[in-house]
PDB file of N, CA, C and O in Angstrom:
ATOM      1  N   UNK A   1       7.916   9.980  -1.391  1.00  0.00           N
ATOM      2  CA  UNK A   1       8.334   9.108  -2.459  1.00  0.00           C
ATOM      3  C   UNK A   1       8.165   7.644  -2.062  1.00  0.00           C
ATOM      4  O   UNK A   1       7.408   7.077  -2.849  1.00  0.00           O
ATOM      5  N   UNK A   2       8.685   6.751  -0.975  1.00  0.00           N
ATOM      6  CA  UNK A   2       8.515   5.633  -0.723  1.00  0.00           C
ATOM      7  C   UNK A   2       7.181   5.751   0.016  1.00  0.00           C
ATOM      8  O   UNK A   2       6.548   4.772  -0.381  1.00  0.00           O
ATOM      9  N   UNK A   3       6.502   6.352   0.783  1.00  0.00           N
ATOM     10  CA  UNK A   3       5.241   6.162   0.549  1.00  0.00           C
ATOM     11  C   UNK A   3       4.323   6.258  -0.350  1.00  0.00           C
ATOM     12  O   UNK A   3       3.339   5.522  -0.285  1.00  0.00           O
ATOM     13  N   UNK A   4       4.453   7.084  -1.254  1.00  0.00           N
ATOM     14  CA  UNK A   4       3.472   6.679  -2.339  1.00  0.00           C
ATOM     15  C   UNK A   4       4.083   5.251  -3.221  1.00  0.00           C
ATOM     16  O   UNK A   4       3.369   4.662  -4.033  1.00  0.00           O
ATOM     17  N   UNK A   5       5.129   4.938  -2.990  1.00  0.00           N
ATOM     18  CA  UNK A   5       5.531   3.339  -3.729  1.00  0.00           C
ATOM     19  C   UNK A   5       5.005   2.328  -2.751  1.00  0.00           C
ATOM     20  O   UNK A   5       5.141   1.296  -3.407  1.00  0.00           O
ATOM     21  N   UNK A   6       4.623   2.062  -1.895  1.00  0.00           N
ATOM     22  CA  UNK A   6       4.381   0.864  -0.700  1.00  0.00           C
ATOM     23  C   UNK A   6       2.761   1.512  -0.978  1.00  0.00           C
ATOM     24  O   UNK A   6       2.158   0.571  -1.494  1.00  0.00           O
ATOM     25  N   UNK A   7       1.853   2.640  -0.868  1.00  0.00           N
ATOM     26  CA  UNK A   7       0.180   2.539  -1.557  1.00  0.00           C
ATOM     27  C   UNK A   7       0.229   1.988  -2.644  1.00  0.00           C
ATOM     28  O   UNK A   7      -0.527   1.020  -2.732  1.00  0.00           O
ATOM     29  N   UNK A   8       1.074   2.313  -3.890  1.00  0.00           N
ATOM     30  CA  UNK A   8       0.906   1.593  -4.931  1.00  0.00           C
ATOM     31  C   UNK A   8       1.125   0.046  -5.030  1.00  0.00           C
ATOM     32  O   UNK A   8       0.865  -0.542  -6.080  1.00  0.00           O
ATOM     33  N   UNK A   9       1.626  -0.636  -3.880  1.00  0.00           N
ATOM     34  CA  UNK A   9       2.209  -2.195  -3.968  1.00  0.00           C
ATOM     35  C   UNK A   9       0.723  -2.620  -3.260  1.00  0.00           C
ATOM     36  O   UNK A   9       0.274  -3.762  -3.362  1.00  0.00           O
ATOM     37  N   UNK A  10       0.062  -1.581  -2.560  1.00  0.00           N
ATOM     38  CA  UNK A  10      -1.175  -2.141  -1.344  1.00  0.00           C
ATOM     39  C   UNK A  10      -2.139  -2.184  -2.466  1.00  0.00           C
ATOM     40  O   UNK A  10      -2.944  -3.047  -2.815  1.00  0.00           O
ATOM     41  N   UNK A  11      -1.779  -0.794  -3.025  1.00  0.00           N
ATOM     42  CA  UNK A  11      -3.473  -0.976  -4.249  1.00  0.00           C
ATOM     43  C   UNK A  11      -3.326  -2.220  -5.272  1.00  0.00           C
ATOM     44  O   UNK A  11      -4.341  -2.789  -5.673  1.00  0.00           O
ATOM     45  N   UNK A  12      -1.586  -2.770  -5.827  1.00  0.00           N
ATOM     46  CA  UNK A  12      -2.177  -3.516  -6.423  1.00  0.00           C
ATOM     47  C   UNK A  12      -2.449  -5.232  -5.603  1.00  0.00           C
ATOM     48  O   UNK A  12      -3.060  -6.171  -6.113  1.00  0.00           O
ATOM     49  N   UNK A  13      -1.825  -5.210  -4.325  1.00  0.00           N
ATOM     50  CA  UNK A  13      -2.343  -6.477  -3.723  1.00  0.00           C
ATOM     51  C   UNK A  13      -3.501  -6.115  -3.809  1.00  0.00           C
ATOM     52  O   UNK A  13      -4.175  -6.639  -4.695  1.00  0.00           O
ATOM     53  N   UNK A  14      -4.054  -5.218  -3.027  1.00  0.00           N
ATOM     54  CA  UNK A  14      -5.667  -4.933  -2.762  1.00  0.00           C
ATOM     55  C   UNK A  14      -6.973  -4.898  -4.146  1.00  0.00           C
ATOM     56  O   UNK A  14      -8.154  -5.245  -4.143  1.00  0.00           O
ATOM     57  N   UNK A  15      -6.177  -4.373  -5.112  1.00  0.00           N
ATOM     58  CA  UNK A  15      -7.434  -4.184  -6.244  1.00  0.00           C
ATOM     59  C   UNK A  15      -7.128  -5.183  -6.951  1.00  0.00           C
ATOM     60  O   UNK A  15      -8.133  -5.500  -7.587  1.00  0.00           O
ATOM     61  N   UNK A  16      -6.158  -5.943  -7.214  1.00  0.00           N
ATOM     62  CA  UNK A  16      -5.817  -6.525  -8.476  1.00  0.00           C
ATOM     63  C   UNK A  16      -5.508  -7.905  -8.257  1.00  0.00           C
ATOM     64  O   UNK A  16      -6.111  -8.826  -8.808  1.00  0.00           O
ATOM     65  N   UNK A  17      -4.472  -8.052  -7.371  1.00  0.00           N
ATOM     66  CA  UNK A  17      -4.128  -9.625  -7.435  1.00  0.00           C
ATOM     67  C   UNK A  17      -5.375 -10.320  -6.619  1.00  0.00           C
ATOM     68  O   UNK A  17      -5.961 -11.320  -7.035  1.00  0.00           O
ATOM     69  N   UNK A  18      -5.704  -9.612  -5.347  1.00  0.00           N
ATOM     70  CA  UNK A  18      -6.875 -10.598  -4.786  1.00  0.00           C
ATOM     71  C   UNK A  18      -8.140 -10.354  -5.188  1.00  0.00           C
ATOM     72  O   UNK A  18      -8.962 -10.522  -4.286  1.00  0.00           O
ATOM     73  N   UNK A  19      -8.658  -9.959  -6.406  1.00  0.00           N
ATOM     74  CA  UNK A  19      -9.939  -9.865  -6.904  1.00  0.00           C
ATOM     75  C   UNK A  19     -10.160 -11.396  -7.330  1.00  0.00           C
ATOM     76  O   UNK A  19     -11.384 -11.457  -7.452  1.00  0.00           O
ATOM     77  N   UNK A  20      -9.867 -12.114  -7.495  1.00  0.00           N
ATOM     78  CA  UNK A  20     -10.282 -13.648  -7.699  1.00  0.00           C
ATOM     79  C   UNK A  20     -10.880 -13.831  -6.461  1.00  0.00           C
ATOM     80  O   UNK A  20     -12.093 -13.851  -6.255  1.00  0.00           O
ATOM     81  N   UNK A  21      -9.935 -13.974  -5.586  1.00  0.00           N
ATOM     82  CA  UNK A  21     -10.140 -14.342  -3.872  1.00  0.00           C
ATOM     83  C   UNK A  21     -11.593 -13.600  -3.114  1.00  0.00           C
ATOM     84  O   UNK A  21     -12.321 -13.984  -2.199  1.00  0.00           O
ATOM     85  N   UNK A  22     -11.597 -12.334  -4.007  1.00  0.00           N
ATOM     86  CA  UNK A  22     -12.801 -11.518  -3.421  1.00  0.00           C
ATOM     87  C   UNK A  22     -14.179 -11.984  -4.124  1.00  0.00           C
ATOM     88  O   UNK A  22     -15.228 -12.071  -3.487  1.00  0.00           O
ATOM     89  N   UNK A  23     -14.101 -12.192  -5.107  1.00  0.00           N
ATOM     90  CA  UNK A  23     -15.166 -13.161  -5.903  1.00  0.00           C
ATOM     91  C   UNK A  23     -15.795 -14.450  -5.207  1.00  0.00           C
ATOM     92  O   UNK A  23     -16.981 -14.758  -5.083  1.00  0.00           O
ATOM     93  N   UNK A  24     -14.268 -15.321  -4.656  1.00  0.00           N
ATOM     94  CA  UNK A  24     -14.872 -15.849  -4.239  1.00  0.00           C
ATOM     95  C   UNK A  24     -15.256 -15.770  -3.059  1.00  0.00           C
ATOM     96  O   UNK A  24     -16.157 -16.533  -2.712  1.00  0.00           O
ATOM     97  N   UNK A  25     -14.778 -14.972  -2.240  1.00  0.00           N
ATOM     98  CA  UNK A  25     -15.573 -14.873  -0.878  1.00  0.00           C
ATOM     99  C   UNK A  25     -17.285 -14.100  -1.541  1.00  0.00           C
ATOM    100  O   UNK A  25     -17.933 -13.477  -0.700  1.00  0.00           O
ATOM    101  N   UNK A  26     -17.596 -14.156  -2.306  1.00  0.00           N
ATOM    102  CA  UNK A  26     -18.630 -12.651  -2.342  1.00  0.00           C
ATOM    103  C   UNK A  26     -19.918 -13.991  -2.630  1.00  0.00           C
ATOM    104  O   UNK A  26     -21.068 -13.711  -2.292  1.00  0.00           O
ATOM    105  N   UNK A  27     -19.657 -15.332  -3.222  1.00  0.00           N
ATOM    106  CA  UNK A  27     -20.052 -16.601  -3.850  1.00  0.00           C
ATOM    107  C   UNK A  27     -20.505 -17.431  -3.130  1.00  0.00           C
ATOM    108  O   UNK A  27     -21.395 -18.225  -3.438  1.00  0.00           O
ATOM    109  N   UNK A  28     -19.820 -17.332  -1.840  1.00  0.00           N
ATOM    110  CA  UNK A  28     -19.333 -18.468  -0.582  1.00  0.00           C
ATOM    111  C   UNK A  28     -21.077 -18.862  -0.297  1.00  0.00           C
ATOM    112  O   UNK A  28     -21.388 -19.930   0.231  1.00  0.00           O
ATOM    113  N   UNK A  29     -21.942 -18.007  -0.659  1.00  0.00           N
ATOM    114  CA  UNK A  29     -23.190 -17.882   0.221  1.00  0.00           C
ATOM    115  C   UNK A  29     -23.899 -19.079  -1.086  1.00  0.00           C
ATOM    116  O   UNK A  29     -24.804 -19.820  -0.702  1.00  0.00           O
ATOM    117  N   UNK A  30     -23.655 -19.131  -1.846  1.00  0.00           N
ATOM    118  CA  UNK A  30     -24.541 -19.872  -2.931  1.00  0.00           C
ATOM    119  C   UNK A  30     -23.876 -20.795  -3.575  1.00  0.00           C
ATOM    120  O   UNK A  30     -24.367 -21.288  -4.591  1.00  0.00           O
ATOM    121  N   UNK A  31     -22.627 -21.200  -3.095  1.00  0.00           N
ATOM    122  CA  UNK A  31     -22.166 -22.562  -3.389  1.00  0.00           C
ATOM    123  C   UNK A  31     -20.459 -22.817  -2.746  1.00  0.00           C
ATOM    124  O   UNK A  31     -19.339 -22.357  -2.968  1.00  0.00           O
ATOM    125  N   UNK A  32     -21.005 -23.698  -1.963  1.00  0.00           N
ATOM    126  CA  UNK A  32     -19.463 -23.714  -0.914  1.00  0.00           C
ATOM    127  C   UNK A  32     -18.627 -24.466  -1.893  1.00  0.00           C
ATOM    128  O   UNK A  32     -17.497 -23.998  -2.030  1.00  0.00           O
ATOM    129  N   UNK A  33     -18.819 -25.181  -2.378  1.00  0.00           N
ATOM    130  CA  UNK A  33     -17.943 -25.784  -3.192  1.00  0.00           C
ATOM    131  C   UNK A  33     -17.196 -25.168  -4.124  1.00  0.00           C
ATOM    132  O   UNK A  33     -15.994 -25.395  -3.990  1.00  0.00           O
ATOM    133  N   UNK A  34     -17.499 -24.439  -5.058  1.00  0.00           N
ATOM    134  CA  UNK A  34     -16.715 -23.466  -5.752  1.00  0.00           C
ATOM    135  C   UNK A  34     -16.324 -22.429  -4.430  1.00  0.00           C
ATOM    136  O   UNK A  34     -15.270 -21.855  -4.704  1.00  0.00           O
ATOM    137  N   UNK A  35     -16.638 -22.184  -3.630  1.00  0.00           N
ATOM    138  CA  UNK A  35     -15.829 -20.970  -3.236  1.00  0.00           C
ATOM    139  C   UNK A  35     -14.933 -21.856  -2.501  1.00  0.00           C
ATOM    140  O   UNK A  35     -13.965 -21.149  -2.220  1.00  0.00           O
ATOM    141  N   UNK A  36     -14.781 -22.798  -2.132  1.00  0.00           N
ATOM    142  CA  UNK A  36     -13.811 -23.530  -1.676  1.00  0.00           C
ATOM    143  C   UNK A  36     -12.352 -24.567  -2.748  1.00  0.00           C
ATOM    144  O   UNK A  36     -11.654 -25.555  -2.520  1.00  0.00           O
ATOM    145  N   UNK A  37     -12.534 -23.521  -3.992  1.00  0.00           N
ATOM    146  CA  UNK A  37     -11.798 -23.881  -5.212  1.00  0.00           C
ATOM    147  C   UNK A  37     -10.778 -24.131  -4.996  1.00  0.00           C
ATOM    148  O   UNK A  37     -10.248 -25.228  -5.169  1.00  0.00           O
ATOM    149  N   UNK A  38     -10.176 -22.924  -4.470  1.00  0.00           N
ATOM    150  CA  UNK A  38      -8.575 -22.667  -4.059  1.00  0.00           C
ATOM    151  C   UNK A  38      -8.399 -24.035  -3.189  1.00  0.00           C
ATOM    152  O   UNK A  38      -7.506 -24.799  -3.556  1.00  0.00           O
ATOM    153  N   UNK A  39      -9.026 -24.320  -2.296  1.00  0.00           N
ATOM    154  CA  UNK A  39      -8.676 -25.563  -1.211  1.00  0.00           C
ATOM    155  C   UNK A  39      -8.730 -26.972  -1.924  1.00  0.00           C
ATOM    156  O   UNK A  39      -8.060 -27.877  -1.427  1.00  0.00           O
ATOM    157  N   UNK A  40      -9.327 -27.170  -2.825  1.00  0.00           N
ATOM    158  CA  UNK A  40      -9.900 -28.229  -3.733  1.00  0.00           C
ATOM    159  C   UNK A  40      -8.370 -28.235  -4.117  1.00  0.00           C
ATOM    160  O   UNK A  40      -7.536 -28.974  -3.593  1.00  0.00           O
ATOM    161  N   UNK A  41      -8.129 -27.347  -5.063  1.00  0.00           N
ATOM    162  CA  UNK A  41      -6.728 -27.091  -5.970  1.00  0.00           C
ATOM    163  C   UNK A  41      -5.471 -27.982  -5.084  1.00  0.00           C
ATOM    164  O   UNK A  41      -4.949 -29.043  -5.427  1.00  0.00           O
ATOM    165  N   UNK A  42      -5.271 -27.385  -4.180  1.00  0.00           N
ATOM    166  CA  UNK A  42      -4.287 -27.437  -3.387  1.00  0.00           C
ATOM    167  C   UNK A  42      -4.290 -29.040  -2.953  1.00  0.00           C
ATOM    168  O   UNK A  42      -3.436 -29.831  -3.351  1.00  0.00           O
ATOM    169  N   UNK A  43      -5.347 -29.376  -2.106  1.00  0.00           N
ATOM    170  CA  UNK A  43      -5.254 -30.844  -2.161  1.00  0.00           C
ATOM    171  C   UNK A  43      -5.401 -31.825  -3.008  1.00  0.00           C
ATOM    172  O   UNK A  43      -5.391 -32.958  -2.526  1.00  0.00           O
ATOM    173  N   UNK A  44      -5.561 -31.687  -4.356  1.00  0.00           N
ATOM    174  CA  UNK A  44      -5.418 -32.658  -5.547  1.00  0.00           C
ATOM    175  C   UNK A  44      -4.278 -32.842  -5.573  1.00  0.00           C
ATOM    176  O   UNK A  44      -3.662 -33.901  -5.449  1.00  0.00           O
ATOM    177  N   UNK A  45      -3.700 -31.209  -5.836  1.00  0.00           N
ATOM    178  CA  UNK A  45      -1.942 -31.386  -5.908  1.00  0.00           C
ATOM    179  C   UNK A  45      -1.357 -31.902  -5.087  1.00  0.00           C
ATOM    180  O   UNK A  45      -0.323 -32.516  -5.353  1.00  0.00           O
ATOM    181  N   UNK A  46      -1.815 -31.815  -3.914  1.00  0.00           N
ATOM    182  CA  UNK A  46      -1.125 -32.262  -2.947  1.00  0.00           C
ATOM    183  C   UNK A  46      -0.870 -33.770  -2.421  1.00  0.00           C
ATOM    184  O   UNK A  46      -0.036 -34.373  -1.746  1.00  0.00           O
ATOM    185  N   UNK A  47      -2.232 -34.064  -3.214  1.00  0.00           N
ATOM    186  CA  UNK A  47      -2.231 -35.634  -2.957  1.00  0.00           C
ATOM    187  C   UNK A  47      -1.545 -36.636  -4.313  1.00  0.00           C
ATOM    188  O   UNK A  47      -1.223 -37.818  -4.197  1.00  0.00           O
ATOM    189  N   UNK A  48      -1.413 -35.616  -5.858  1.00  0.00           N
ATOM    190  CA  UNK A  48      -0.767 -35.941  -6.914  1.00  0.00           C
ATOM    191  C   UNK A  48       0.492 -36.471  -6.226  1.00  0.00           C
ATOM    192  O   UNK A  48       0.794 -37.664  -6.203  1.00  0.00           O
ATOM    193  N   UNK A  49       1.204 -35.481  -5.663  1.00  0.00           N
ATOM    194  CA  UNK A  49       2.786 -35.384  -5.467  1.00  0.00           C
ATOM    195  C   UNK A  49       2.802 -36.265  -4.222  1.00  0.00           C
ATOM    196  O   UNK A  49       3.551 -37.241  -4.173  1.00  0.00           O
ATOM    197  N   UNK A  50       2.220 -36.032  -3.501  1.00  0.00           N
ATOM    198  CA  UNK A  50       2.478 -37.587  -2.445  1.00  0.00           C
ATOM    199  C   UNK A  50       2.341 -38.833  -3.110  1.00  0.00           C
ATOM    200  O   UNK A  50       2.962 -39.817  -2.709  1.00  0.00           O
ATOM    201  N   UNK A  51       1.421 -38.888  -4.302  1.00  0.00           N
ATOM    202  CA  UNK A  51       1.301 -40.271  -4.900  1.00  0.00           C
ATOM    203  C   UNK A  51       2.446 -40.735  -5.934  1.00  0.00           C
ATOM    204  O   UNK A  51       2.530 -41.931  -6.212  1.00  0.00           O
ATOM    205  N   UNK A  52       3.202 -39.931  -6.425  1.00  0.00           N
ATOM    206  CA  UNK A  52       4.049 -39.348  -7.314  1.00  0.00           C
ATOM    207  C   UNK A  52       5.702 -39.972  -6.241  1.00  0.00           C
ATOM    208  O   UNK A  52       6.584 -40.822  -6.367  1.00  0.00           O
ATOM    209  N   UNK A  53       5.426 -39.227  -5.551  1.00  0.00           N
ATOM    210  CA  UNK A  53       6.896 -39.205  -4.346  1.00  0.00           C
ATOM    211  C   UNK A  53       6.788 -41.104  -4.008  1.00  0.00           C
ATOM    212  O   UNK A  53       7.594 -41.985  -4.308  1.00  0.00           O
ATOM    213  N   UNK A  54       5.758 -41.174  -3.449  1.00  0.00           N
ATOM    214  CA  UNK A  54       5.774 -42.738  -2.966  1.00  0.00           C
ATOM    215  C   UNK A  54       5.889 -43.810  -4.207  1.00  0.00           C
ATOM    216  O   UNK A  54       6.375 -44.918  -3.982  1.00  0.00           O
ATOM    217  N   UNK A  55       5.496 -43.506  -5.338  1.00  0.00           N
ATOM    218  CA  UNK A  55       5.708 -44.475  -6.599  1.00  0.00           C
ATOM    219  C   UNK A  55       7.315 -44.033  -6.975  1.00  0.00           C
ATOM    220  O   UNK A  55       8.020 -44.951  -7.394  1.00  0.00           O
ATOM    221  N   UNK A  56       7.787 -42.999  -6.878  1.00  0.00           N
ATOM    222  CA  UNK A  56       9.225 -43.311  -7.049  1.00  0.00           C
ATOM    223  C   UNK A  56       9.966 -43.432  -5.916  1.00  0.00           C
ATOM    224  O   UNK A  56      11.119 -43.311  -6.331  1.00  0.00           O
ATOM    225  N   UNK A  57      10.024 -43.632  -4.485  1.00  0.00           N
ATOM    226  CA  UNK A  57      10.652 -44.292  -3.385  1.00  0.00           C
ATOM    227  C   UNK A  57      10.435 -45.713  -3.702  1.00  0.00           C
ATOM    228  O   UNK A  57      11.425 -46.443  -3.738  1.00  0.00           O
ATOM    229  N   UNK A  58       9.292 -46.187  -3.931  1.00  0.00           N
ATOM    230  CA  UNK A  58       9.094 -47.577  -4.341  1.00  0.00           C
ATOM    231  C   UNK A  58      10.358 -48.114  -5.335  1.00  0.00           C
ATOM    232  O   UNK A  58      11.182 -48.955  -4.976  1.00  0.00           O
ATOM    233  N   UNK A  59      10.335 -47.385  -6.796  1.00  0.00           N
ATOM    234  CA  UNK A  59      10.627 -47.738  -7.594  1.00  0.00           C
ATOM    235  C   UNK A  59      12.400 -47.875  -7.124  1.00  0.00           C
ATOM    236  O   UNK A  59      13.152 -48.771  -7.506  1.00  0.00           O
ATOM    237  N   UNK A  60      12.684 -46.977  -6.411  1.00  0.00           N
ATOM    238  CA  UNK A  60      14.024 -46.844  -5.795  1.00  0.00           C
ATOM    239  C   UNK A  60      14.129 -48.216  -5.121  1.00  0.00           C
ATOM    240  O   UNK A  60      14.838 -49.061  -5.669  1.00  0.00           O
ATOM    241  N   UNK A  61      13.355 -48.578  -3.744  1.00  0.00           N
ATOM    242  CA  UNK A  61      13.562 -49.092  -3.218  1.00  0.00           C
ATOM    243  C   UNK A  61      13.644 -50.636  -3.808  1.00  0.00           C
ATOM    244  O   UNK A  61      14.510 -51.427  -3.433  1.00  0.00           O
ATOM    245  N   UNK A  62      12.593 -50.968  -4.811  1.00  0.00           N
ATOM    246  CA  UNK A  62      12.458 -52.126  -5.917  1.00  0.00           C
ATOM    247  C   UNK A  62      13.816 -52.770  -6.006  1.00  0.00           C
ATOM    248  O   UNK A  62      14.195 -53.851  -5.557  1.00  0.00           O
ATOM    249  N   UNK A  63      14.962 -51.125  -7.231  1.00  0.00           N
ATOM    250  CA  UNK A  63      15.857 -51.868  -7.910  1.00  0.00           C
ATOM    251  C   UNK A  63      17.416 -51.987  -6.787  1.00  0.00           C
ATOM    252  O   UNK A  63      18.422 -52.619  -7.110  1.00  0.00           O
ATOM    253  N   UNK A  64      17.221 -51.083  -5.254  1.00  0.00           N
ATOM    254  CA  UNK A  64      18.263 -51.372  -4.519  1.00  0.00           C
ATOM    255  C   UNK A  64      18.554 -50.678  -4.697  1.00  0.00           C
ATOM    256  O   UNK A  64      19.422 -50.873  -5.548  1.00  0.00           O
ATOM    257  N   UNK A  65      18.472 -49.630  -4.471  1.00  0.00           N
ATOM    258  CA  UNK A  65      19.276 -48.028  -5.492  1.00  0.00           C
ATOM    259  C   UNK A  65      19.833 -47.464  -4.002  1.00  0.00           C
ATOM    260  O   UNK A  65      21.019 -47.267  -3.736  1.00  0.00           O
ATOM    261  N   UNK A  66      18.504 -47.218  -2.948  1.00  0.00           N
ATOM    262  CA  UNK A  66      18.883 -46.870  -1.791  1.00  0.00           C
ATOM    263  C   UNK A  66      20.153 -47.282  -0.296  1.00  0.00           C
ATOM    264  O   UNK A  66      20.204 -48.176   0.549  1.00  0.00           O
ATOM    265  N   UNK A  67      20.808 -46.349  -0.551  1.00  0.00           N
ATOM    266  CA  UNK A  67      21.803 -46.373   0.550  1.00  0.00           C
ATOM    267  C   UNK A  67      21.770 -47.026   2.019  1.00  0.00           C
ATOM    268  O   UNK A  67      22.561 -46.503   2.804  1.00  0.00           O
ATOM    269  N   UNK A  68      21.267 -47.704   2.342  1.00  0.00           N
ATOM    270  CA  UNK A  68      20.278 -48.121   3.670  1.00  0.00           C
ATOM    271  C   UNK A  68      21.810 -48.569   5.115  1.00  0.00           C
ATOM    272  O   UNK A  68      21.668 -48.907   6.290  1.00  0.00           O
ATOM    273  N   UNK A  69      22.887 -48.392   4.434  1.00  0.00           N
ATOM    274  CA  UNK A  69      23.695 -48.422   5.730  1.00  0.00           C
ATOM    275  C   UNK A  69      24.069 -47.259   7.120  1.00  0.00           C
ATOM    276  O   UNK A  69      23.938 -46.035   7.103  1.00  0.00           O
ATOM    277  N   UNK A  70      24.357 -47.772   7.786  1.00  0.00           N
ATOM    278  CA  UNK A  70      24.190 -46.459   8.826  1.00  0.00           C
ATOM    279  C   UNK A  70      24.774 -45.370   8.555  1.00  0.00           C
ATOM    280  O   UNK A  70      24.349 -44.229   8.738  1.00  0.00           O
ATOM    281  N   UNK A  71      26.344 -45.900   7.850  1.00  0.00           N
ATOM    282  CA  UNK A  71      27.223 -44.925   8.045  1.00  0.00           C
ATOM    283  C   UNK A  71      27.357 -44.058   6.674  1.00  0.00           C
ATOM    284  O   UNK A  71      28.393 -43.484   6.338  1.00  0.00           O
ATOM    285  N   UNK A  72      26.134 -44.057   5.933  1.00  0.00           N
ATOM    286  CA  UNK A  72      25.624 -43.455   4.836  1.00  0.00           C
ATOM    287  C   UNK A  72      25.712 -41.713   5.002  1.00  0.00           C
ATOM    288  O   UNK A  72      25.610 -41.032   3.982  1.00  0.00           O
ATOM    289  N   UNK A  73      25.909 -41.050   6.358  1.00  0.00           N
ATOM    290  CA  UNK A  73      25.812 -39.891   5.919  1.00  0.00           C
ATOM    291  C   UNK A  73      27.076 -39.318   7.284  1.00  0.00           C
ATOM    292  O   UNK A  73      27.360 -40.021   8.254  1.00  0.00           O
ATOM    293  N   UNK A  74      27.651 -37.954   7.023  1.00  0.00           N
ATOM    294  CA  UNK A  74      28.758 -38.159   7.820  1.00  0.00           C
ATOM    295  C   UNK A  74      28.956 -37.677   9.052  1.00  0.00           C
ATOM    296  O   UNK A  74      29.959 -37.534   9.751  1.00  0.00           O
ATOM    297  N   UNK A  75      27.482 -37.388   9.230  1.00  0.00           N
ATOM    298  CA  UNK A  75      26.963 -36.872  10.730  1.00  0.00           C
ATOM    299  C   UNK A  75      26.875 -38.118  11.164  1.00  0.00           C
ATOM    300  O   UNK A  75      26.693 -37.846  12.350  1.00  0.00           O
ATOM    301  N   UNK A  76      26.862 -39.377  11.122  1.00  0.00           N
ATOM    302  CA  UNK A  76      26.338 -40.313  11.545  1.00  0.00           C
ATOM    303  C   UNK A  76      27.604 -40.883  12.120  1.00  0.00           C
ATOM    304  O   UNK A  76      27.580 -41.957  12.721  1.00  0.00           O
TER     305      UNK A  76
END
């Protein structure tokens, strides 16, 4: 019984969720750039939200909002 439930969780990682991923490895040979999608993805976002995070620390830091004394936290 729980082995045939843990094949069925493998078949659907294995057949189903990573068939994108297998596409693109199968691609990799005739254009690195699309098969390197997933990595593309990730660092746009990644560089969105760093640009995102630093325009509102700014905006914090602008109107004085930030706490900047030592004894600001109570480990301190």
């Amino acid at each position: 019984m729980f082995k045939d439930f843990f094949y069925s969780i493998a078949w659907l990682f294995e057949e189903v969720l990573f068939l994108p991923f297998d596409i693109l490895r199968n691609i990799q040979y005739d254009s690195w750039y699309i098969a390197n999608i997933m990595t593309w993805t990730f660092i746009i976002i990644g560089i969105i939200g760093a640009a995102y995070w630093i325009k509102k620390l700014k905006e914090f830091d602008d109107n004085d909002e930030e706490d900047k004394d030592i004894t600001s936290h109570s480990f301190l």
